[in-house]
MITI-320226 format. One line per 4 residues: number of its first residue (from 1); their letters; for each residue x, y, z of N, C-alpha, C. Coordinates in steps of 0.1 Angstrom, whole numbers. Example, Ala and Ser with C-alpha at 12.3 -4.5 7.8 and 13.67 -1.06 7.14 Angstrom:
! residues 2
1) as) 132/-57/78/123/-45/78/132/-33/78  128/-22/71/137/-11/71/129/0/79 $
This chain:
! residues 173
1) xxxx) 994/-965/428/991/-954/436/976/-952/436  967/-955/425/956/-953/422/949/-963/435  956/-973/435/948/-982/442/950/-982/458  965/-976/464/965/-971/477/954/-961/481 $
5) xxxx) 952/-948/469/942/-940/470/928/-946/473  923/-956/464/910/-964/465/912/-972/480  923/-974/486/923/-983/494/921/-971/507  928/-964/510/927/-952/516/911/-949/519 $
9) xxxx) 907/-943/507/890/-941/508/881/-952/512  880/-963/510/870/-967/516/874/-976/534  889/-976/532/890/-978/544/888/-962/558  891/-949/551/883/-941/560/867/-938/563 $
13) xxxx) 861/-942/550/843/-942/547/843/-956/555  851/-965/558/844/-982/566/849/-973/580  861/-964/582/862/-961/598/852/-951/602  848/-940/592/837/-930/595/822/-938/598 $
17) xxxx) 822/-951/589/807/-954/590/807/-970/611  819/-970/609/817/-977/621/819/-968/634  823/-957/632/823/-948/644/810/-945/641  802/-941/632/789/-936/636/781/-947/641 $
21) xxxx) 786/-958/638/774/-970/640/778/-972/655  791/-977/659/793/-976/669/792/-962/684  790/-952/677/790/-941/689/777/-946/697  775/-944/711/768/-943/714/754/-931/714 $
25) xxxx) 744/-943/712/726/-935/709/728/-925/720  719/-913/720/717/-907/732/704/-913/737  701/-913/746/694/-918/753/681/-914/748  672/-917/744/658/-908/746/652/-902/753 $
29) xxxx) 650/-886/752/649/-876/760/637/-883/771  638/-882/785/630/-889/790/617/-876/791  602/-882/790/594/-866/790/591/-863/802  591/-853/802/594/-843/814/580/-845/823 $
33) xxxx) 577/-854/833/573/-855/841/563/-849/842  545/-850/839/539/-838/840/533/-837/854  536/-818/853/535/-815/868/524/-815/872  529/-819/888/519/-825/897/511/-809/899 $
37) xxxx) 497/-807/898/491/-795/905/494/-796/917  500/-791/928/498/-786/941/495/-774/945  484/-775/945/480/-762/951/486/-756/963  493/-743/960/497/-741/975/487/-734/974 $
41) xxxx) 490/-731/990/478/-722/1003/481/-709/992  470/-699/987/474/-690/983/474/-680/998  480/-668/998/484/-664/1008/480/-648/1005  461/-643/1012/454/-634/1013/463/-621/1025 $
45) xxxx) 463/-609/1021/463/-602/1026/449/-592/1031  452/-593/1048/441/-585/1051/442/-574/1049  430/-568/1042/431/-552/1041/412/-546/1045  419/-526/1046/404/-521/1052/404/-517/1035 $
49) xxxx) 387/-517/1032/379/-514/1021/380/-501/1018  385/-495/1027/382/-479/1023/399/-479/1016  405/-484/1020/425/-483/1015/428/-492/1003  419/-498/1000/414/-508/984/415/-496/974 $
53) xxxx) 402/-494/979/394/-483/971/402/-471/966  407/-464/978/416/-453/977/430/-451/969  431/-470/969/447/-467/959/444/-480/955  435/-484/940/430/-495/938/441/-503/929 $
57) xxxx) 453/-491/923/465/-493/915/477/-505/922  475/-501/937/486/-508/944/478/-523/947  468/-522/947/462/-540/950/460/-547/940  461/-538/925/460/-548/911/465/-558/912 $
61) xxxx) 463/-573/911/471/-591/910/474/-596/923  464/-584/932/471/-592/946/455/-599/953  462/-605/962/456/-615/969/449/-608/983  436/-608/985/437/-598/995/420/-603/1004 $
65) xxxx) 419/-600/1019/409/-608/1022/401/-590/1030  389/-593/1030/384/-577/1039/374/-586/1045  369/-571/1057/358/-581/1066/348/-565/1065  333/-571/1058/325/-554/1059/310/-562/1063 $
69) xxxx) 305/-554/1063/291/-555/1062/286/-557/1050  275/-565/1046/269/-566/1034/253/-560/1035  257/-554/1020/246/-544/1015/238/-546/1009  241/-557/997/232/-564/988/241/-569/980 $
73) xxxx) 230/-580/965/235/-585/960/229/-577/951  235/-571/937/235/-565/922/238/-569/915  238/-561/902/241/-563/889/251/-560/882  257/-544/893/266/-536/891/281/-541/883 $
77) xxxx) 282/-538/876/296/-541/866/298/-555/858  285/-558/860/285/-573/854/284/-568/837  289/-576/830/293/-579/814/293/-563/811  307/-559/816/315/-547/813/326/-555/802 $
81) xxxx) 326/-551/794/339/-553/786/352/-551/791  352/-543/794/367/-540/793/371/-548/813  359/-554/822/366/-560/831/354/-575/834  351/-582/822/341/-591/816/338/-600/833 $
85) xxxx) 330/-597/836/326/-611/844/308/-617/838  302/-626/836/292/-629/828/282/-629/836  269/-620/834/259/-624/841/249/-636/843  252/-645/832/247/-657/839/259/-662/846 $
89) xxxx) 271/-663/852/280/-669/859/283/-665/873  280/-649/872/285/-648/884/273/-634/890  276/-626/897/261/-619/907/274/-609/914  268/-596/914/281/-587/921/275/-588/939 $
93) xxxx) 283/-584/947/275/-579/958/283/-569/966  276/-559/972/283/-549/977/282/-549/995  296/-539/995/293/-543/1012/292/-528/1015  289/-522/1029/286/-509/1031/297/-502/1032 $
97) xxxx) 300/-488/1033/309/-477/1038/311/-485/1049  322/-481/1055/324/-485/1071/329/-470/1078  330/-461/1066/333/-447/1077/320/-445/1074  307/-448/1074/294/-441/1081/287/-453/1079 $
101) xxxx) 282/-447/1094/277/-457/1106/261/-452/1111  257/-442/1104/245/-438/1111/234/-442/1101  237/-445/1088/225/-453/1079/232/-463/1069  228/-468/1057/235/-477/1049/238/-468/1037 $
105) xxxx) 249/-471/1031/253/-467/1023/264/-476/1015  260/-479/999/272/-495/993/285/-490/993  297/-494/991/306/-488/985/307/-494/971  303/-485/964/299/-490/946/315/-490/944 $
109) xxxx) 323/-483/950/333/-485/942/343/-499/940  335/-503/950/343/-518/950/337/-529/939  338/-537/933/327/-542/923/334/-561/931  327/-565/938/334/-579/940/318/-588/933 $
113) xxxx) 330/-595/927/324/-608/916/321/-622/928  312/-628/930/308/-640/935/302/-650/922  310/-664/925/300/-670/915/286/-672/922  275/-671/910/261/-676/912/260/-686/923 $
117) xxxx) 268/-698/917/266/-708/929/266/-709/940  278/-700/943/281/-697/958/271/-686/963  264/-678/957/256/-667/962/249/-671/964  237/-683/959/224/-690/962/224/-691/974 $
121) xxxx) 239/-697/976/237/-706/990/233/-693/1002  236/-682/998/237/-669/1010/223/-661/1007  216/-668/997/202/-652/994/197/-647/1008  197/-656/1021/186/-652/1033/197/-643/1039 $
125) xxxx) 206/-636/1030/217/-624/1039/209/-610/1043  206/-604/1049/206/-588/1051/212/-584/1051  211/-566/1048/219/-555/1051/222/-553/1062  236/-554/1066/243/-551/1076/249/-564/1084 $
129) xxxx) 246/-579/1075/251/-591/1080/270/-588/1079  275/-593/1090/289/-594/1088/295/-603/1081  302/-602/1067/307/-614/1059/323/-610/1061  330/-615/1055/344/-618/1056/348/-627/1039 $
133) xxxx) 355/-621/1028/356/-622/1018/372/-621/1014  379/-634/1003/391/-634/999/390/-635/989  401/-628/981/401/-631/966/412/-623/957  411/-619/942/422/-611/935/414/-601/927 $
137) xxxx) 420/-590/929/415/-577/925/422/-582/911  410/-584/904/415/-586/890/418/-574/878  409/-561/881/415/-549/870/408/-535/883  413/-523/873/411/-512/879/402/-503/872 $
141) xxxx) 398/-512/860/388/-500/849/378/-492/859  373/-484/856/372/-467/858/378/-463/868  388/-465/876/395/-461/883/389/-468/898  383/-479/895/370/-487/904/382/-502/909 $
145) xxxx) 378/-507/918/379/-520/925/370/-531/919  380/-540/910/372/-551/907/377/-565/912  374/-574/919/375/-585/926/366/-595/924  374/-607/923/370/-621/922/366/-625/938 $
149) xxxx) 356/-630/942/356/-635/956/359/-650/951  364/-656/959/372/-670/960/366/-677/970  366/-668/981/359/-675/995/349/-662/1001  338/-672/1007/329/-657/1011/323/-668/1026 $
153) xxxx) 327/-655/1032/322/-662/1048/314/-655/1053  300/-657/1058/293/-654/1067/297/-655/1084  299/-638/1089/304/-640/1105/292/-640/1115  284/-630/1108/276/-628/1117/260/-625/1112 $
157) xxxx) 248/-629/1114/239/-624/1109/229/-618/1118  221/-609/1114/212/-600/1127/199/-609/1124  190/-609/1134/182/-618/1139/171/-609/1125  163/-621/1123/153/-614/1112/144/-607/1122 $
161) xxxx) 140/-598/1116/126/-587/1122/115/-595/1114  104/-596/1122/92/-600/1122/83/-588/1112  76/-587/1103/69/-578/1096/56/-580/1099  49/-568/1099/31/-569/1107/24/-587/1098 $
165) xxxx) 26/-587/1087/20/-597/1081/22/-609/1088  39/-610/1093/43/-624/1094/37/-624/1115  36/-612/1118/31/-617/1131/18/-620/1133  11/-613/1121/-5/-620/1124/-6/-633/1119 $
169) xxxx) 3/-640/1111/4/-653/1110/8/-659/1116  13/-660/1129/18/-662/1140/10/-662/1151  4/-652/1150/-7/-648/1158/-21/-658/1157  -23/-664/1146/-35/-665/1141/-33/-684/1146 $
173) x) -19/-689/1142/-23/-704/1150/-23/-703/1161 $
């Protein structure tokens, strides 16, 4: 009996060890393909500057393009903590009110981020040049508009005025 028992056991431990030898391997997890970047088209909504401004809560993470006049280029909200853009990386620039039209005035409350690089290329801009700007309102600290420009288009620019200096040099060859 002893030895049906012994016979028993290792002929189940020989059927257990050939089912496992025999099961089939799984396959090697194949790795997972690394994804292709395709950039899609991000997809800017047009908006007026003054309706940003006024409910800056509802444009937070969105995508959004405006068309103003430009005012200047500043300093304004650069290396703010709590909405960091770096002043050696990037240059703010503001565009005007568009509900007043009888002198200049910035809208400070907007704060849009341009990188450096891209600003060089525009320093010969003046006040009141028509640009056209896309990007993502990245936070709302002080209850302000803060925005990444992504794309910045010049539409229109006003002819330079001539200053007494530059016409007597003009004058003079």
């Amino acid at each position: 009996m002893k030895n049906i028992v012994k016979v028993l056991i290792i002929t189940a431990a020989l059927a257990i060890n050939t089912i496992v030898i025999a099961a089939p391997q799984t396959a090697p997890q194949a790795k997972p393909q690394q994804a292709q970047q395709t950039q899609q088209a991000q997809v800017y909504t047009t908006v007026n500057a003054l309706d940003v401004v006024a409910a800056p809560s509802k444009y937070l993470n969105n995508f959004i393009t405006v068309k103003g006049k430009f005012d200047k280029f500043s300093t304004l909200g650069l290396d703010y903590a709590p909405a960091m853009r770096s002043s050696e990386d990037y240059i703010t620039f503001l565009i005007q009110r568009p509900d007043i039209t009888d002198h200049n005035i910035p809208l400070s409350e907007m704060k849009i981020f341009l990188k450096r690089t891209e600003a060089e290329k525009h320093i010969d801009l003046n006040a009141g040049d028509e640009i056209e700007f896309s990007g993502k309102v990245f936070s709302t600290a002080l209850g302000d508009v803060w925005m990444d420009a992504e794309k910045f288009t010049v539409l229109t620019q006003k002819p330079k005025e001539e200053t007494p200096t530059s016409q007597k040099a003009s004058e003079t060859k």
